[in-house]
C-alpha positions as CSV (number, residue, x, y, z in Angstrom):
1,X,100.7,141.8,73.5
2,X,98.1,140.0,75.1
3,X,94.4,140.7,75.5
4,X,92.8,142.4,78.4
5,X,89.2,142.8,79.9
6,X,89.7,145.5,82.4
7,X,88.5,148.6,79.7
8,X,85.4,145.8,79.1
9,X,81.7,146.0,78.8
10,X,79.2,143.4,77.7
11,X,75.8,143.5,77.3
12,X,73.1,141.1,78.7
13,X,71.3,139.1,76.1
14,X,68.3,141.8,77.2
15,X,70.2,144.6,76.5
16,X,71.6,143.5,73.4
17,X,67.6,143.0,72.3
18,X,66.8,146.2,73.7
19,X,69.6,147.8,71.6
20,X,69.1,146.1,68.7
21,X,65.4,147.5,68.8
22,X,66.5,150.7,69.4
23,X,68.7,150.2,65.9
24,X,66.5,148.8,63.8
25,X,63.9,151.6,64.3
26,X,66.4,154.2,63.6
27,X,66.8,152.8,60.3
28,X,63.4,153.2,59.6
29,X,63.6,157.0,60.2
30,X,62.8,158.8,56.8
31,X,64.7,159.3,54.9
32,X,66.8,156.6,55.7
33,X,69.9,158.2,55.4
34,X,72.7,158.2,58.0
35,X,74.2,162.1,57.0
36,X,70.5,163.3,56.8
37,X,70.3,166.3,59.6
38,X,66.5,165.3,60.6
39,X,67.6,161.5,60.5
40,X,71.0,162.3,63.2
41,X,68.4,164.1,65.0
42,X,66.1,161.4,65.3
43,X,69.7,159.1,66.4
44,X,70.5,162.0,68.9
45,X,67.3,161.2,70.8
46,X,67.0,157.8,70.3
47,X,70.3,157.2,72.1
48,X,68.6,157.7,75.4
49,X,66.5,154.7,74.6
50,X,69.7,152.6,74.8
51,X,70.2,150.0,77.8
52,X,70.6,152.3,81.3
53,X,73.7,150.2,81.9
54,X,75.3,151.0,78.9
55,X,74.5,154.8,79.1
56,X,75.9,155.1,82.3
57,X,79.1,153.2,80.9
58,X,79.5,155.7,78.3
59,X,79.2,158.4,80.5
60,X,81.9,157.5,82.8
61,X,84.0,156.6,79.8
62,X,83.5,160.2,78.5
63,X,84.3,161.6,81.9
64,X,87.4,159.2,82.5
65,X,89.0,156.9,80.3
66,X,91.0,155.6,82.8
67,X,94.6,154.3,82.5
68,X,93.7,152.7,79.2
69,X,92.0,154.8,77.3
70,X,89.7,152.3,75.6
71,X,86.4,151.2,76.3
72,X,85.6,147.9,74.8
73,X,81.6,146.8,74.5
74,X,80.7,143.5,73.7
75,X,77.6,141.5,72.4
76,X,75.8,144.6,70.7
77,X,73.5,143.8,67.4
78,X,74.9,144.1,64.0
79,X,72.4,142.4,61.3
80,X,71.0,139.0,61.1
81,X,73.0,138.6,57.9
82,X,75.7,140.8,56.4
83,X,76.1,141.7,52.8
84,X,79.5,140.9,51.5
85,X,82.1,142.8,52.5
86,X,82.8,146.1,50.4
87,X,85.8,145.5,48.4
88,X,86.1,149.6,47.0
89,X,88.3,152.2,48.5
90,X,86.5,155.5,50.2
91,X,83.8,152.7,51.2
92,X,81.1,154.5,53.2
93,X,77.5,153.4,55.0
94,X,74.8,156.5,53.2
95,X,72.0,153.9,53.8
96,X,71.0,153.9,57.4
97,X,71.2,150.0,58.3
98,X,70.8,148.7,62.0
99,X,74.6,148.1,62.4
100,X,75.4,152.0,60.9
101,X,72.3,152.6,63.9
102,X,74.0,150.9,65.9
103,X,77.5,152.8,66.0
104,X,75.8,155.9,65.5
105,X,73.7,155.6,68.7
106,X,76.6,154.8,70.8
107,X,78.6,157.7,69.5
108,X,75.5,159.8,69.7
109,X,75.8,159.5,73.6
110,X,79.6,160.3,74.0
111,X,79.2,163.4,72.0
112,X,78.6,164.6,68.7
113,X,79.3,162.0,65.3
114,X,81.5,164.4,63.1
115,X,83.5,163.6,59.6
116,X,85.9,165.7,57.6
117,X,84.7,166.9,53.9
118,X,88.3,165.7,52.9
119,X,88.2,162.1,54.2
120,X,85.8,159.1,52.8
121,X,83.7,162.5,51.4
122,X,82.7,163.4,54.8
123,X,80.7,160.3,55.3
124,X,79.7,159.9,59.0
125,X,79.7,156.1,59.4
126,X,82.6,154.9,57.3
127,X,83.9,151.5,56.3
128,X,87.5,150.1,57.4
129,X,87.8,147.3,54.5
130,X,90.8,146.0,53.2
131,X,91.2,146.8,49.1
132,X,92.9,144.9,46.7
133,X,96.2,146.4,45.7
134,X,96.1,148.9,48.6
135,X,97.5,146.3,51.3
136,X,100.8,147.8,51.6
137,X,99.2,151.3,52.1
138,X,99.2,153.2,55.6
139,X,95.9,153.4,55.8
140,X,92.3,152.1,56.9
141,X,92.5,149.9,53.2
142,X,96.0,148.5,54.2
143,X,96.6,144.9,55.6
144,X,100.5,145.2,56.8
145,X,100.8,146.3,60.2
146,X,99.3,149.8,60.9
147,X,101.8,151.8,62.9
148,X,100.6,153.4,66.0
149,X,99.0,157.0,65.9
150,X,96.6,159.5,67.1
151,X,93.9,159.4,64.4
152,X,94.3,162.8,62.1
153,X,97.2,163.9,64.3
154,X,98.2,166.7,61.8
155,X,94.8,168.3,62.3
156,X,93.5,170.6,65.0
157,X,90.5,169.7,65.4
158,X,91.5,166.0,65.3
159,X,88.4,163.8,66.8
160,X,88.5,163.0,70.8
161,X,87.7,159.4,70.2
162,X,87.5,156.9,67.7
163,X,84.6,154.1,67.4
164,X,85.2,150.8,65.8
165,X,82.4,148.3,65.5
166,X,83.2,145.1,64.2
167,X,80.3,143.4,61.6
168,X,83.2,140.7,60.5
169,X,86.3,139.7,62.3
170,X,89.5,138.6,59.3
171,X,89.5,134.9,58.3
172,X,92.5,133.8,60.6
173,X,90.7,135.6,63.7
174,X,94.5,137.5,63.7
175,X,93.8,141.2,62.9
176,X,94.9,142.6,66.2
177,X,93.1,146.0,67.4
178,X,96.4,147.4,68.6
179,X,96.0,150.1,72.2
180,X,99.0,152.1,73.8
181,X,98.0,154.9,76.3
182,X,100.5,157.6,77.0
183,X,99.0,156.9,80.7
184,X,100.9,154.1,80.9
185,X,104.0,155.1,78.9
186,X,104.5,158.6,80.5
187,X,105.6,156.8,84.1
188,X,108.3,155.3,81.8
189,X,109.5,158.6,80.6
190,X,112.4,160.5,82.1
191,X,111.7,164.0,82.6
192,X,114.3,165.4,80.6
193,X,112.6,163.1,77.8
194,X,109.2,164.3,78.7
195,X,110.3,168.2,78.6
196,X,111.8,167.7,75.0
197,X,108.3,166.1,73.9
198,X,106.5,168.5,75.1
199,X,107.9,171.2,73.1
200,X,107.0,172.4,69.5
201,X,109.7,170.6,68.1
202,X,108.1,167.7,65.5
203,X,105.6,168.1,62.8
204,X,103.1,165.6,61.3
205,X,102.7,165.7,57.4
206,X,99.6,166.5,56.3
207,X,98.1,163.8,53.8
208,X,97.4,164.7,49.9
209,X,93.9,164.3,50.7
210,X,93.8,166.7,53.1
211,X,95.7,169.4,50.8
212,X,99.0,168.6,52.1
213,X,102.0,167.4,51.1
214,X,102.6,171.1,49.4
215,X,102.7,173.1,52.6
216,X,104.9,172.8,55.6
217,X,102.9,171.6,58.8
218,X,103.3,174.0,61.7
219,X,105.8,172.4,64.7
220,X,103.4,170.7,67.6
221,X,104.3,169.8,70.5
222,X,104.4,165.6,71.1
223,X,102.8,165.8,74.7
224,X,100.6,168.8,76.1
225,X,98.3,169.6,78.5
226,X,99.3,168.4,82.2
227,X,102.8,167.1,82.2
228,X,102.0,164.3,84.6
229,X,98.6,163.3,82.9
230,X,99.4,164.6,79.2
231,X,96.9,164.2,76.0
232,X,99.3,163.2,73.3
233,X,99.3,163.7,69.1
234,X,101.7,161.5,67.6
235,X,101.5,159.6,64.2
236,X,104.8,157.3,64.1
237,X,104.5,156.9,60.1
238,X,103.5,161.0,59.8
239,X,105.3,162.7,62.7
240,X,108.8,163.5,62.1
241,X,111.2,165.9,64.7
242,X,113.0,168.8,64.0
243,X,116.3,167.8,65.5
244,X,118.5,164.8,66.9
245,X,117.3,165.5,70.8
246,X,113.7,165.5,69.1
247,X,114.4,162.2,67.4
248,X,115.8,160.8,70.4
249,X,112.6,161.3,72.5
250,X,110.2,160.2,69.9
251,X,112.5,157.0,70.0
252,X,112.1,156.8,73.9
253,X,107.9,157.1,73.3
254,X,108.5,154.8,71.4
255,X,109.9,152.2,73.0
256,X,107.5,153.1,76.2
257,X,104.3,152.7,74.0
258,X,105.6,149.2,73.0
259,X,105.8,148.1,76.4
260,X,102.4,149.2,77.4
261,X,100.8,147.9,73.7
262,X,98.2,145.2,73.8
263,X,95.7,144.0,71.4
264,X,92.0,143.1,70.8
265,X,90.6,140.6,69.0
266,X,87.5,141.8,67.9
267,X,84.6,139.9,67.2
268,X,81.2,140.5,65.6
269,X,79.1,142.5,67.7
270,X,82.2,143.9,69.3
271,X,82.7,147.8,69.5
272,X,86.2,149.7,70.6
273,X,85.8,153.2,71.9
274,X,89.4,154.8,71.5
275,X,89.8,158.1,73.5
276,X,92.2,159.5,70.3
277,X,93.9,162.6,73.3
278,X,95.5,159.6,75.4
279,X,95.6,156.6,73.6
280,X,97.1,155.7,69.8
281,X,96.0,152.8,68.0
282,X,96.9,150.6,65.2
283,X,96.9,146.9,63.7
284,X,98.3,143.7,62.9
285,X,98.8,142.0,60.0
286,X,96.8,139.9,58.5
287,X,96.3,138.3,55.1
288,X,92.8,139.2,53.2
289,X,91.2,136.9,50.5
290,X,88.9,139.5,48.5
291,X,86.2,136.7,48.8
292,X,83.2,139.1,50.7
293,X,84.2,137.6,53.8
294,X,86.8,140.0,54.8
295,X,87.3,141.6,57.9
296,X,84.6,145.0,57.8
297,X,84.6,147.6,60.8
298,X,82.2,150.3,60.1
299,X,84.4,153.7,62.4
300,X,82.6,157.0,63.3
301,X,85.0,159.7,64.5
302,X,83.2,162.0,68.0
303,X,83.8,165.6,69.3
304,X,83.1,166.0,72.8
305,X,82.8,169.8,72.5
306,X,81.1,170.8,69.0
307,X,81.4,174.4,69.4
308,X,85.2,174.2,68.6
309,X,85.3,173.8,65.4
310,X,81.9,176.2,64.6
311,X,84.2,178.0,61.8
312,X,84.8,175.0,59.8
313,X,80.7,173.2,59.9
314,X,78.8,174.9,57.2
315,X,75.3,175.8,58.6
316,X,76.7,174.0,61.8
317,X,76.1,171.0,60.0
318,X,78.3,167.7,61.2
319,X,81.3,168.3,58.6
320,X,84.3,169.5,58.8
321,X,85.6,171.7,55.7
């Protein structure tokens, strides 16, 4: 895995100031909070004020993400000087900082900053922190590798992309961002292989959190949409097939996704834009210290089309029940 600047985008010194002004007065907005309505409204505006480059970056990223599904921006602001790291599982951002602005702009002109009632209580800007005692866990807290998946994979209305902005990179500079688009890996499928993923033949447990794992998941297909350009949904610590031609397929994905892997180093001021229908994601390992100088990402999840999931937004709010 190596690191690659073809899905990159970085901002001038001028249009990091211009951003970072933008940011700071949206966390001025009464009343300061990031899951207020009337303070996302404000964000939902203020997004247009963003650099023109960088709008019409996003744009095209929303329109195609190309063969890699990934858009990487570099040199936008964060804060002058960071707090310690949070060291508490279900770690959230309520208070509207410039770096929670920040994220929150950016999503705001993909599409619309959603969160699920179940998940880090439906916060909208959430905090990827490693926790003490948790590091073995599959999970956003963990610090052994993270396998590759399709954020919420088991849900329906999983989100269409995934934003990562990074306020502090991990001591040894070796937590790895890890990208594999199905893109690149489908051209490396044979078609009977292909056929058997795209049948409703595997099913992706649904976490405790989530009210799961009492109830069966319903069967999903691996691959959908177009079978030459297919959206995939895929969680290799979650997913699990129905049958041995099943397993063999997933095995064959697999090994496809491995060979078209590659990972980011991120760095403060850096901000990954996954497109979660094409491309899985993961991490490396790396070793934390618990000394407020871990590695922090704050993550918002995006809908492209918020009408589709009207029936589970009270009052059409921004989370999902």
């Amino acid at each position: 895995m190596t690191e690659d600047h073809e899905f990159t985008f970085t901002l001038t010194e001028a249009e990091r100031e211009q951003a970072g002004a933008v940011a700071g007065a949206l966390a001025e907005v009464e009343p300061r909070l990031v899951d207020d309505q009337s303070w996302l409204d404000a964000c939902r505006g203020m997004s247009e004020e963003l650099p023109e480059r960088l709008r019409r970056r996003l744009r095209a990223f929303r329109h195609d993400p190309r063969a890699d599904g990934m858009l990487l921006v570099r040199n936008l602001p964060t804060a002058p000087a960071l707090v310690p790291t949070p060291t508490v599982q279900e770690s959230v951002e309520r208070a509207a900082t410039p770096a929670a602005g920040t994220i929150a702009l950016v999503s705001s002109q993909l599409g619309e900053v959603i969160a699920y009632r179940d998940e880090k209580s439906g916060a909208l800007v959430q905090n990827v922190v490693p926790v003490a005692g948790r590091e073995e866990q599959q999970s956003n807290a963990g610090s052994v590798p993270l396998e590759l998946h399709v954020e919420n994979a088991f849900h329906p209305y999983r989100p269409d992309m995934v934003a990562l902005l990074c306020l502090r990179p991990d001591h040894d500079g070796g937590a790895g961002l890890r990208v594999a688009s199905v893109r690149r890996a489908v051209a490396l499928l044979p078609h009977d292989v292909r056929k058997v993923l795209g049948e409703e033949r595997f099913r992706t447990e649904v976490p405790p959190s989530f009210g799961g794992p009492g109830g069966q998941a319903p069967p999903h297909p691996v691959l959908y949409g177009d079978f030459d350009d297919p959206d995939v949904r895929v969680d290799f610590h979650a997913t699990h097939p129905e049958d041995e031609q099943a397993a063999e397929a997933m095995t064959v994905l697999r090994a496809a996704l491995d060979t078209v892997t590659r990972a980011v180093y991120l760095r403060p001021g850096d901000l990954a834009i996954v497109d979660n229908r094409v491309t899985l994601h993961g991490r490396t390992h790396f070793t934390p210290r618990y000394d407020g100088e871990d590695r922090w990402l704050h993550r918002t999840f995006i809908h492209l089309d918020h009408r589709k999931s009207r029936a589970l937004r009270a009052d059409n709010g921004q989370v999902l029940s």
